[in-house]
Phi, psi and omega in degrees: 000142176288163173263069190258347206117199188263330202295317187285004175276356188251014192270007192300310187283346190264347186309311152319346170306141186236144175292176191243333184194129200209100152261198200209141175319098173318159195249107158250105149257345163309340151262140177248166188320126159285129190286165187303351175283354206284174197247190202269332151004290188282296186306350176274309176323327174285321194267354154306305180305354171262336183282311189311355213232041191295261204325317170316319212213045178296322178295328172273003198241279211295311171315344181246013203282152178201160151263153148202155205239133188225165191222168137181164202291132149326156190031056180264164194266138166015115170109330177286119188297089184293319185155137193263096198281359175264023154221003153270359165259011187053036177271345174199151155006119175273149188283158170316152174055018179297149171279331219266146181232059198257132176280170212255138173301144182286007161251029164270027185238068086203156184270352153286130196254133164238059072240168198283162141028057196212118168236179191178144185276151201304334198196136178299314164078196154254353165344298174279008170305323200263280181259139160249157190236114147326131189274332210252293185293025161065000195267144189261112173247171178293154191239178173285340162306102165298164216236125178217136210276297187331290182331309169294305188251332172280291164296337186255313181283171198104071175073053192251161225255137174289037166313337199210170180284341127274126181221183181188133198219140201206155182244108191314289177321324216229166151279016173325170131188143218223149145247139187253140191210142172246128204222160199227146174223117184209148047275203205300309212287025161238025208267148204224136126276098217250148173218140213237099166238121187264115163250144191274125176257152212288141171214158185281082189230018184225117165303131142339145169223135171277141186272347149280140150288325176246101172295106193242157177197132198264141173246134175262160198270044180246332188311120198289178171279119184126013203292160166250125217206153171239142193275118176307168174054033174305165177291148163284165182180101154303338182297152205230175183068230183271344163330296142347116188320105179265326157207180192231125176222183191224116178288350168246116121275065197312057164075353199236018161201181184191160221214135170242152179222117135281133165239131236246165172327297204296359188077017185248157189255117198234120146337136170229097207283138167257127197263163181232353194194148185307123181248148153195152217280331172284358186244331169152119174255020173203136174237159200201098173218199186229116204273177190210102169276124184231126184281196182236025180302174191222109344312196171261175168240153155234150193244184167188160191208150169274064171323095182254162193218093164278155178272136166241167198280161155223174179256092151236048172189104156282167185284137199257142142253172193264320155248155170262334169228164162236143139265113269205110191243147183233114155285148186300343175254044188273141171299132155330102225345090157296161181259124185240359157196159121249160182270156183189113184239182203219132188228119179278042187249198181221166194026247198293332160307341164247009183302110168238128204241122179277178186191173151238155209274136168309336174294316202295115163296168167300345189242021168258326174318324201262347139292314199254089193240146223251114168278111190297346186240328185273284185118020174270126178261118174243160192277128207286304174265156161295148180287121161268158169326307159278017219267134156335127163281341181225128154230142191253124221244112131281151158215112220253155184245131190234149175219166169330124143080350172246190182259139189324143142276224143189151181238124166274153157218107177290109202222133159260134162258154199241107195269115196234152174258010163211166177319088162357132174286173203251142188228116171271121172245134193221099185300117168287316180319179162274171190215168189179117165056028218016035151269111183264140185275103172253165193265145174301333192264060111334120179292152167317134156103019185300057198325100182288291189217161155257161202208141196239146144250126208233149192247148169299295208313314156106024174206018141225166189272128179283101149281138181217153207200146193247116187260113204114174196246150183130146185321062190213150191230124152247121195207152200273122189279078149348159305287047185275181199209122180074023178243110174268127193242115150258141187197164179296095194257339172215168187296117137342115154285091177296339189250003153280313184208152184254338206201150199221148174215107192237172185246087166283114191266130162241136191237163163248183158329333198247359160104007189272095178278139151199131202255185172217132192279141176226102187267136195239112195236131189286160171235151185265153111292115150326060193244024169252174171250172133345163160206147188243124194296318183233113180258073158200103162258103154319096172213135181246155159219116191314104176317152179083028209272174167305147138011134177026048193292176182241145172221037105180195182241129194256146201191117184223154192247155175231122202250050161245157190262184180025261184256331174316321172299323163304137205244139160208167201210147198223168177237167190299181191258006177285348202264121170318144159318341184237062163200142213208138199225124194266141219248037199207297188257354168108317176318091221253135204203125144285158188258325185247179179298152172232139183243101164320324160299320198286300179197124179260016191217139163218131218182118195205172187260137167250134162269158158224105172217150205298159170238070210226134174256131341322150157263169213225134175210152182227185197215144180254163178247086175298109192247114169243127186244146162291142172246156186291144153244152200278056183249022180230123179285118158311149187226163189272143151341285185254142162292318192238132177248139152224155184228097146314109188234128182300170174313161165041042171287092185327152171302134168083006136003100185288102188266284213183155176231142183282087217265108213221141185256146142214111166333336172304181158217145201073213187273013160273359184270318187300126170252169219186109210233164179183153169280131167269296205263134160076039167326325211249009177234339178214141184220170204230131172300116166298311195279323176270333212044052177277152186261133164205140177272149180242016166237177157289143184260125204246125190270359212250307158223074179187089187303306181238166180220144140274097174243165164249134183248137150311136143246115154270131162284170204227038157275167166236072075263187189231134170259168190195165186197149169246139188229121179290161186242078170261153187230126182260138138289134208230128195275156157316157193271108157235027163209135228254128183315131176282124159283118163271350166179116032266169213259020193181147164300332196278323191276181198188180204218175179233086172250151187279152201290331199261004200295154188266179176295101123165027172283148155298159169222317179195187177206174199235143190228154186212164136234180195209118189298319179288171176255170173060214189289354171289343200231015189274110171270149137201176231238140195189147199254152187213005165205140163245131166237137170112176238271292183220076214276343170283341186280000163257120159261157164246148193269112162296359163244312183294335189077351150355118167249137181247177163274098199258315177239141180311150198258144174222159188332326211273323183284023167291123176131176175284126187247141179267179112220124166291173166199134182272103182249121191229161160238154175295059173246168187274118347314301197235136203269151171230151216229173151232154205232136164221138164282123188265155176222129160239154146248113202261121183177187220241006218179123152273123178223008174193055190319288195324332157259008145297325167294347198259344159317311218256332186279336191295167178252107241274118168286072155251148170273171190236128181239119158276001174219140213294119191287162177282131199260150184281182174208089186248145172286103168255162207211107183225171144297136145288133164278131155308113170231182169279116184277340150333257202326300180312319188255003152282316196297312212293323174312284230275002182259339205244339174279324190314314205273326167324309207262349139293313179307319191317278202277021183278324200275351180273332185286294187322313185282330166291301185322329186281307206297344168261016161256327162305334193266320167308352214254309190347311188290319209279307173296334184276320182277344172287336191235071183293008200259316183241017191058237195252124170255108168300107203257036154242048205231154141243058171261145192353290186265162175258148191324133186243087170254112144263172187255128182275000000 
């Protein structure tokens, strides 16, 4: 294959191409050659007029006709390179280093063509939407359309004729799918009608889709087990092959079911729900899960629907009553049908399958039928007849409840008639609620004391006394409406529920003196409010997922209930405003999906809030806590602290020694987090602790031969597959502490400062300055007085690291004169520090007005104790004279003596650095590896403060 791009790698499927027709350049004498000026114009008009002229001159239109087949993926960018027909038609040379070995036509023998080249598609078309065509070198490319295979061949495509410079031709059977192109290669005496066919091949850029979102499938709850049902509206996937939708699962089968995909001659694939267990529809008649269409693309896509699975009734439940008897009392002068009871039985099935027809039993006589009549669909008995004088005081009423296919049930009902010579009392009711058909209609959230109805009560007879009393159960209150007499008020006696009871039925019973009941039935039917909010089945949802998960993964389905009725009840969920942007929640099914990669190094915990809220006005809503932890994957390689560690080890470094610990990370967790450290390289002289990453030699180390060591320490990690890094390792050897700090000022026991009587408390006054030739903590100084001589020789201290001497209290009359301080210049070196000693001289005056006895102060030899730790100064208030003296001269003396010295240390320290400088440059190597931190120290540098080297 050539190294053309992806495209010439699609030339694999064309390897095998044959021209259609392969002739030697035709003898047209009848025409003549075009000269070369003719323009490329022209020549296309001509070879139109030979194809109209086809039937004359067909050997000459056909003989140059060729295919060639080319392939390459859908949705390439711009630019990709399809294939070069002017060397796959052998018009020219093939490039150095082609696989193809194909042989050359007799007008390839040279590669300049006279007159050149020239190609071009047979018609303009839509050609360039897709492809582009070089006119001079024949090469074929991808255009700025992206090329998308669905578009094509699915919407478009389907048999289309080589009608145009482009055409797409696709097989409902097969996955093909071709854009066909026509190319004219000229001039004439090279001219090729060529035909091109480019197949696009499939790439996984399209998810499954359900063409419904809500999948509904009825099972009846007779269905045995293993029954099969197959689910309409399975998923789509324009993507074709294993691209293509490979299976189907239900994220809940809730223990009753289970899912099989049959594939059919044509390959498509249909979901089958499998029933696995006894269902029935009075025990739960809906089931609700979520269907998952997943192709086999790499990764996969998943598509999803909401799958509901109804139960339907069969007549597997006869009718029931509740009692086996009623008893029933009738007065003799009751009106011709009044309702004096009814029956009411109950079949859990559903429409024609609970369906009930009362009757009476052939035992009831006739002539309680013909008093008494029985409504065969309400179950209500009404008095048929007027009561007579002779008529049975007690009848027994059977009455069977008949339902489809079952055996009746049955009830008695026992009616006494009560035989009276005068009028009942009277019961008037005059509704405040609404009322409709005698049903009052109330709102649940109706306040306590809610006045329903008023109710009069009237005796005919007008001599006896009437009570009245309220018969049944339900919020309700009956009390005598002040100040009227035989006026009654029902209201509303406790707060109301729609969703504990919808309906109420109660009775106002009126009695007389004489014992005489007649009540009024009050049917009371509730109306809902929006007074429940959502509930969430669980409001803390526990959820994991593997980092690095696919696109718009789903994780998981949300549910809540609302024990409100009709759209109060309708539930939709939304996420918190706490919730990332790339988690999406579908606000109808529940169904909550991130869109992006989740990284567990970036964040393994997320915790956020989801609503539910109702569609009831106002709406009501509560909230969940959604906790989703990422789970680890082996996607991190370890890494070191440092890319490069270095260690400074003295000379003579015991064997098994503690060099340094390699401080190494892995971003997992668990056993993709476990590392595993090893030498690769100088094994046999250093090995490293996995478990602490201590560094350690296993021999003693000699710095005189060997200074430095390069090592690579290894990191494994314990994943699977297992990832790793490499870290260099230098290890410095470090010389013994064997030079003691040099002090450079002050530049003698013999010299001295001058201080004035006026200097304030915490003034600098001088300082003691040193260096030290070794590295590291061998060359860390510090400086500390350890003997005093003179009048008060404690009001000076020194700063232990800078070498600074200060005024620690005002100089007073008595401290005039010399003051001595030894100072101990020591260093931190290893076993042991070695130190240097300088006598520092203050002269406390006002004036040098006599060196010579100050020089002669400084040869005796200063009677100091020597201390190691710097004493503590007292501070006593004294009280001396100062002599007056003249401060001129003292401070002319004191200039030229300080001007003296400046200019002596100036040229000691120019003689050092000459003296010095070729043993430094011999040194170089050597200095750079003891202070690898601070470079090269120059031990003729004086500077103020002292060298701070650590070993890092």
């Amino acid at each position: 294959m050539r190294g053309r791009g992806n495209a010439r790698s699609s030339r694999a499927l064309a390897a095998s191409w044959r021209p259609a027709t392969w002739h030697p350049r035709l003898d047209m004498g009848h025409l003549q050659r075009p000269r070369s000026s003719t323009s490329h114009r022209n020549l296309q008009h001509l070879f139109m007029f030979f194809l109209f002229v086809g039937p004359f001159n067909c050997l000459a239109s056909y003989s140059r006709a060729t295919e060639l087949l080319y392939s390459l993926n859908e949705g390439l960018p711009a630019g990709v390179l399809i294939g070069s027909l002017a060397e796959d038609l052998r018009l020219v040379p093939r490039s150095s280093g082609s696989q193809d070995q194909r042989p050359q036509a007799s007008e390839s023998a040279s590669i300049e063509r006279n007159p050149p080249l020239s190609f071009s598609l047979a018609s303009r078309g839509l050609s360039g939407q897709y492809v582009t065509l070089d006119n001079r070198s024949g090469e074929l490319h991808t255009s700025a359309q992206e090329i998308d295979r669905e578009a094509l061949c699915l919407e478009g495509g389907g048999g289309v004729t080589w009608g145009g410079s482009l055409s797409i031709s696709s097989s409902p059977s097969s996955d093909s799918c071709l854009l066909l192109l026509d190319v004219l290669v000229l001039p004439q005496e090279y001219f090729r009608f060529v035909k091109v066919k480019i197949a696009i091949r499939d790439i996984n850029d399209n998810a499954p889709q359900f063409p419904v979102s809500q999948i509904l499938v009825w099972i009846p709850e007779n269905a045995p087990v293993n029954t099969r049902l197959a689910i309409e509206h399975p998923a789509v996937d324009p993507d074709v092959g294993t691209n293509g939708v490979q299976t189907y699962r239900l994220l809940d089968y809730h223990g009753m079911f289970t899912l099989d995909v049959e594939e059919n001659e044509n390959g498509e694939r249909t979901p089958y729900l499998i029933v696995m267990g006894a269902l029935d529809r009075e025990t739960q008649d809906q089931y609700v899960s979520i269907i998952i269409a997943e192709d086999g693309g790499s990764p996969p896509l998943l598509g999803s629907a909401t799958l509901t699975i109804g139960i339907s009734d069969i007549n597997d439940n006869c009718p029931l009553f509740a009692d086996s008897q009623i008893n029933v009392t009738v007065y003799g002068n009751a009106t011709v049908g009044t309702p004096i009871a009814a029956v009411q039985a109950v079949d859990k099935d559903l429409g024609t399958n609970a369906q009930i027809t009362y009757s009476y039993s052939q035992k009831v006589p006739q002539a309680s039928k013909d008093l008494f009549h029985l409504d065969e669909t309400t179950g209500v008995i009404k008095l048929f007849s007027k009561i007579g004088g002779s008529v049975l005081q007690t009848h027994k009423l059977t009455i069977l409840a008949n339902g489809p296919g079952c055996i009746p049930a049955v009830i008695t009902a026992l009616v006494s008639i009560i035989k009276v010579i005068f009028r009942p009392p009277e019961i008037v009711p005059r509704y405040i609620a609404s009322e409709i058909d005698g049903v009052v209609y109330l709102r649940e959230l109706e306040p306590v004391n809610t006045p329903i109805a008023f109710f009069t009560i009237r005796d005919p007879e007008g001599k006896y006394k009437v009570n009245c009393y309220l018969d049944g159960e339900g919020p309700f209150r009956l009390s005598p409406y002040k100040p009227y007499n035989n006026e009654y008020l029902l209201e509303t006696a406790k707060p109301m529920d729609y969703e504990l009871q919808q309906f109420y039925e109660v009775a106002v019973v009126a009695w007389n003196s004489e014992g005489f009941h007649v009540k009024k039935i009050i049917k009371v039917q509730l109306l809902d409010d929006n007074d429940n909010a959502p509930v969430f089945l669980q409001p803390l949802v526990e959820l994991t997922i593997e980092e690095n998960n696919a696109p718009n993964a789903f994780l998981t389905k949300l549910y809540a209930t609302d024990a409100d009725s009709g759209e109060r009840g309708q539930v939709s969920y939304f996420l918190g405003a706490d919730a990332p942007s790339y988690f999406s929640l579908d606000s109808a099914t529940g169904v909550l999906t991130v869109s992006t990669q989740l990284d567990r190094e970036e964040k393994e915990k997320y915790r956020y809030t989801v609503r539910a809220v109702d569609s009831g006005k106002p709406p009501k809503e509560s909230v969940a806590t959604v906790a989703l932890t990422v789970l680890d994957k082996n996607d991190n390689s370890p890494r070191f602290i440092n890319k490069d560690f270095s260690f400074f080890v003295p000379e003579n470094f015991p064997g098994y020694g503690e060099i340094g610990v390699i401080s190494v990370t892995d971003a997992d967790a668990g056993q993709n987090g476990w590392v595993a450290l090893s030498v690769v390289n100088q094994s046999d002289i250093f090995v490293i602790d996995t478990g602490k990453g201590m560094l350690r030699a296993k021999v003693s180390l000699d710095r005189e031969q060997q200074s430095s060591y390069t090592l690579w320490v290894e990191a494994i990690d314990g994943g699977e597959p297992a990832l790793s890094s490499t870290a260099k390792i230098t290890i410095l050897l470090l010389d013994i502490n064997d030079n003691p700090p040099l002090v450079l000022f002050p530049q003698s026991n013999m010299s001295y400062l001058l201080v004035l009587p006026s200097t304030l408390p915490g003034s600098p006054v001088t300082e003691v300055y040193a260096v030290d030739k070794d590295t590291g903590m061998n060359a860390v100084i510090a400086y500390s007085i350890i003997g005093r001589r003179g009048p008060r020789p404690e009001s000076f201290r020194i700063d232990p690291k800078t070498g600074n001497i200060t005024l620690e209290e005002a100089l007073l009359q008595t401290d005039y004169g010399l003051h001595r301080l030894l100072v101990k210049v020591s260093d931190h070196g290893y076993p042991e520090p070695l130190y240097s000693t300088v006598m520092v001289n203050l002269f406390v005056n006002d004036t040098v007005s006599n060196e010579s006895y100050i020089e002669s102060l400084l040869r005796k030899e200063p009677e100091i104790n020597i201390e190691e730790k710097e004493p503590q100064i007292s501070i006593e208030p004294t009280h001396r004279r100062v002599e007056s003296v003249s401060c001129m001269p003292t401070l002319v003396a004191l200039s030229i003596i300080s001007l003296g010295s400046i200019t002596l240390v100036t040229g000691m320290g120019i003689y050092i650095c000459l003296r010095k400088g070729k043993k430094h440059r011999r040194e170089d190597e050597t200095l750079e590896v003891q202070i690898p931190l601070k470079g090269k120290i120059d031990l003729c540098l004086r500077e103020k403060k002292p060298l701070d080297i650590s070993n890092i």
